[in-house]
Biotite code that builds the C-alpha atoms (Angstrom):
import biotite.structure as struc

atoms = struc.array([
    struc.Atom([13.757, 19.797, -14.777], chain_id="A", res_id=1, res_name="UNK", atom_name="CA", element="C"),
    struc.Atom([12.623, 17.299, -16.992], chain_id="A", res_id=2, res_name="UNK", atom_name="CA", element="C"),
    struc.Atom([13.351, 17.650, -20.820], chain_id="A", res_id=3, res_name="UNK", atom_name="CA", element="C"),
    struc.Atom([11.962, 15.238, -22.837], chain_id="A", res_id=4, res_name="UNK", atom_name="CA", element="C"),
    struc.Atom([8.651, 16.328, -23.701], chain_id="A", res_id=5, res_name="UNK", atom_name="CA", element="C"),
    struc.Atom([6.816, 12.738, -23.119], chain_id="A", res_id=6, res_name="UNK", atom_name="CA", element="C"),
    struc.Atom([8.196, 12.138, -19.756], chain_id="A", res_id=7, res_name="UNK", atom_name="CA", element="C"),
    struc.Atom([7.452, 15.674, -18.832], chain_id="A", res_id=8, res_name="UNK", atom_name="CA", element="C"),
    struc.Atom([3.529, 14.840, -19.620], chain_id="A", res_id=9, res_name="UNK", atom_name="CA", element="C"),
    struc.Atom([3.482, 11.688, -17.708], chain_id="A", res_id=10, res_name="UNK", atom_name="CA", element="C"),
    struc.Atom([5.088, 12.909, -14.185], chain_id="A", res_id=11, res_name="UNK", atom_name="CA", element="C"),
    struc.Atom([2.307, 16.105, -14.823], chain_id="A", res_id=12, res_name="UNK", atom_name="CA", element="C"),
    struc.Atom([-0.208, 13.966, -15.086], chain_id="A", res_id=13, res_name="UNK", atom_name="CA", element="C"),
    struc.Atom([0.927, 11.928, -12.129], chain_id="A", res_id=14, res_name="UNK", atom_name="CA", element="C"),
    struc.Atom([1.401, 14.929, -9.976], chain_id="A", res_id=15, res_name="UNK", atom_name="CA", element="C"),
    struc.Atom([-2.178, 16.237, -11.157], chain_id="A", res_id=16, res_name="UNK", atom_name="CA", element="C"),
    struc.Atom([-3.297, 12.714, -9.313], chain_id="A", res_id=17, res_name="UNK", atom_name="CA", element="C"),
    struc.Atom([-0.913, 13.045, -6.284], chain_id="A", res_id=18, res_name="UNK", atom_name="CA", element="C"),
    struc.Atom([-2.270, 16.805, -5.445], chain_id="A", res_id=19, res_name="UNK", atom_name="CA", element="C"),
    struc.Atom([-5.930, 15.487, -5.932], chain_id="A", res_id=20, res_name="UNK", atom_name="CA", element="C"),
    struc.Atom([-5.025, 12.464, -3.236], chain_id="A", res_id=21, res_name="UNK", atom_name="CA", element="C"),
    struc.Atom([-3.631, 15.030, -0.752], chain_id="A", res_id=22, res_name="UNK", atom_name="CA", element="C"),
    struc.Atom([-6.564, 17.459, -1.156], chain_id="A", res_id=23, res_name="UNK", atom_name="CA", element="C"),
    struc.Atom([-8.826, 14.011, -0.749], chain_id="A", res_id=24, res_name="UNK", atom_name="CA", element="C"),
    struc.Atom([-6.678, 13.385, 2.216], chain_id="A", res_id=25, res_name="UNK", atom_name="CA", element="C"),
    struc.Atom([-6.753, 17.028, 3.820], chain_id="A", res_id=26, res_name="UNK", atom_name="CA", element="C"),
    struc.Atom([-10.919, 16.970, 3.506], chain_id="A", res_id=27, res_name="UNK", atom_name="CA", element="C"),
    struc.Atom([-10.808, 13.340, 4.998], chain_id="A", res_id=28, res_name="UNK", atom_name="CA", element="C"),
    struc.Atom([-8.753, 14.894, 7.997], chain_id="A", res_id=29, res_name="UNK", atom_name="CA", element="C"),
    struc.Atom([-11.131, 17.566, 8.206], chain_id="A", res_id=30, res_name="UNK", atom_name="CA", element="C"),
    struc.Atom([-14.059, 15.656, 8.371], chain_id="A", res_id=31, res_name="UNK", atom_name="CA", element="C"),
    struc.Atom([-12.451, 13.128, 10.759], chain_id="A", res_id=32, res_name="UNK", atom_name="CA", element="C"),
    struc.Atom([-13.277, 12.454, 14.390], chain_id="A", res_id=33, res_name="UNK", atom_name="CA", element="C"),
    struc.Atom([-9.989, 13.401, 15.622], chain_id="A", res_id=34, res_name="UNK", atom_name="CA", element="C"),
    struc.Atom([-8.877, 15.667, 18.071], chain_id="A", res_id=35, res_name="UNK", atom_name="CA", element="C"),
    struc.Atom([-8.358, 19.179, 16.645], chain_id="A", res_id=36, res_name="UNK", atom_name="CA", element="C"),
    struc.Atom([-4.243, 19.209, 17.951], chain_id="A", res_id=37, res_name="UNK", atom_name="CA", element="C"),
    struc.Atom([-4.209, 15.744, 15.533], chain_id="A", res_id=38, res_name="UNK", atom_name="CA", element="C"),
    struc.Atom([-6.068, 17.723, 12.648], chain_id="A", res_id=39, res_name="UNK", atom_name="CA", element="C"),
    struc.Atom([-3.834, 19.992, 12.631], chain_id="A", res_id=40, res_name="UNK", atom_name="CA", element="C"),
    struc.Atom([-0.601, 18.365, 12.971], chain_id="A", res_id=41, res_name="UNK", atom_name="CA", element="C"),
    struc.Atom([-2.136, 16.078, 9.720], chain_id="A", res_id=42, res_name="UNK", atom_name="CA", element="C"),
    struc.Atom([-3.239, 19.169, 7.270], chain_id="A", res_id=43, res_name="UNK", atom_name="CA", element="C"),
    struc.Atom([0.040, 20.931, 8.098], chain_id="A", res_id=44, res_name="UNK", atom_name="CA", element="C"),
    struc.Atom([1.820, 17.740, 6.637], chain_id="A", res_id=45, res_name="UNK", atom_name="CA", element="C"),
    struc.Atom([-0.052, 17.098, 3.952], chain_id="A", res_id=46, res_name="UNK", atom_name="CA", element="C"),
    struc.Atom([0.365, 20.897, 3.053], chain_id="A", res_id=47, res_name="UNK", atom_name="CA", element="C"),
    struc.Atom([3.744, 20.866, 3.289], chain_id="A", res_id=48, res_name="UNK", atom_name="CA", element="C"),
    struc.Atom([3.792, 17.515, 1.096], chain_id="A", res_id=49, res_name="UNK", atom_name="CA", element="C"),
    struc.Atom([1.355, 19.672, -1.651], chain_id="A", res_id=50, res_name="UNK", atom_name="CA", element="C"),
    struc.Atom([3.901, 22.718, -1.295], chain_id="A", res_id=51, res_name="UNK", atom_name="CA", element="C"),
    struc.Atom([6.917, 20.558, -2.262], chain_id="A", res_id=52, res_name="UNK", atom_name="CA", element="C"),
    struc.Atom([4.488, 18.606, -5.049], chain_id="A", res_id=53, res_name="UNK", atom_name="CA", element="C"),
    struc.Atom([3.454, 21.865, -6.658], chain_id="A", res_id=54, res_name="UNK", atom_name="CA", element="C"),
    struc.Atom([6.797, 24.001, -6.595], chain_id="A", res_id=55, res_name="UNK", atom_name="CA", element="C"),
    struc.Atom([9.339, 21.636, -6.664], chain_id="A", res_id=56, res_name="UNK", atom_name="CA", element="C"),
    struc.Atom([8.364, 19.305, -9.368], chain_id="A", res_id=57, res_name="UNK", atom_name="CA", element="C"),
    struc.Atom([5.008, 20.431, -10.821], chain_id="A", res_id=58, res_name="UNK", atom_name="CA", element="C"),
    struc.Atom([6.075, 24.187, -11.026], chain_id="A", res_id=59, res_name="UNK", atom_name="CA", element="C"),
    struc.Atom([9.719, 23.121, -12.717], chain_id="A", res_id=60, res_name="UNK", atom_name="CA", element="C"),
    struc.Atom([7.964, 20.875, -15.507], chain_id="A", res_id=61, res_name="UNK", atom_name="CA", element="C"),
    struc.Atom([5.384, 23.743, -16.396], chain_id="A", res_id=62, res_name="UNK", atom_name="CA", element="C"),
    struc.Atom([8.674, 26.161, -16.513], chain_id="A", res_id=63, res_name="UNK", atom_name="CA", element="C"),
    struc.Atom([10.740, 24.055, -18.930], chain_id="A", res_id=64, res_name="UNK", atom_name="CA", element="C"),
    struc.Atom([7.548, 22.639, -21.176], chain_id="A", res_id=65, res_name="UNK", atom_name="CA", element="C"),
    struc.Atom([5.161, 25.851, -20.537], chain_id="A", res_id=66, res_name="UNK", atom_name="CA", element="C"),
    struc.Atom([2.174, 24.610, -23.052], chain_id="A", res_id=67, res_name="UNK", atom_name="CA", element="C"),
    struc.Atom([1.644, 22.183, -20.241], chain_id="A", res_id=68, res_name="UNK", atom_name="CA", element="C"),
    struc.Atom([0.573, 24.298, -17.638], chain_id="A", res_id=69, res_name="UNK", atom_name="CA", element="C"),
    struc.Atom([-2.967, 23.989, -16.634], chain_id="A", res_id=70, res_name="UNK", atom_name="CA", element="C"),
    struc.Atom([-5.559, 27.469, -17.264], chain_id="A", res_id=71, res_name="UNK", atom_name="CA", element="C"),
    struc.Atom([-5.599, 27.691, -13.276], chain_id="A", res_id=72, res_name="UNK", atom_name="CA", element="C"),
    struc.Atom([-1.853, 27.693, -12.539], chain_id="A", res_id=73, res_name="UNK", atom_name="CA", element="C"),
    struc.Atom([-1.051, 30.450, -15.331], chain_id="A", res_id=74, res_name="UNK", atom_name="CA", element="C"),
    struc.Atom([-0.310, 33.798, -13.958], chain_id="A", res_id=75, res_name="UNK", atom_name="CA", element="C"),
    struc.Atom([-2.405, 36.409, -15.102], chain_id="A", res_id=76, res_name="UNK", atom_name="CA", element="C"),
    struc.Atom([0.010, 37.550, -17.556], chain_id="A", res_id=77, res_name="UNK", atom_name="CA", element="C"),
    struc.Atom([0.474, 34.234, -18.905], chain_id="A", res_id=78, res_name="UNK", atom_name="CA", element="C"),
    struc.Atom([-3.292, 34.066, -19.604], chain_id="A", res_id=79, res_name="UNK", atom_name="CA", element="C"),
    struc.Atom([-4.582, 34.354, -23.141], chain_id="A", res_id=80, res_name="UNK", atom_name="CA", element="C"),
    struc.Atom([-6.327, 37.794, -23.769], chain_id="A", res_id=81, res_name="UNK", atom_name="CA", element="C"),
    struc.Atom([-4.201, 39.662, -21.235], chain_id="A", res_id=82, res_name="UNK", atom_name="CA", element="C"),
    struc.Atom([-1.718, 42.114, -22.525], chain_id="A", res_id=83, res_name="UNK", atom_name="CA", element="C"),
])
């Protein structure tokens, strides 16, 4: 995905800060007046915006530059301790 190390970090760290804004986005929605049919059609696009965020750019960079993937996202095999 992305080789050099430094750029790597940066776009990580942006794409920590874009999946915050959609999760801020999806509870805004949620807690919105609008009409369910409108909620809906919202958090399904904003999930499908997190999906491509996660495994198409966020996943890729933690695959090629694995020290920078977050506790949370590891796998439990790729968690320190587990055999």
């Amino acid at each position: 995905m992305i080789s050099d190390r430094k750029t790597a970090i940066q776009v990580r760290e942006s794409m920590l800060t874009v999946n915050t804004l959609l999760n801020r986005c999806a509870q805004i929605v949620e807690d919105s007046g609008c009409p369910d049919v409108e909620k809906l059609n919202l958090k399904k696009q904003i999930g499908e915006m997190l999906f491509i965020s996660l495994f198409h750019i966020f996943k890729p960079i933690c695959d090629t530059h694995p020290e920078l993937t977050p506790p949370d996202f590891r796998s439990d095999d790729q968690k320190p301790g587990v055999a």
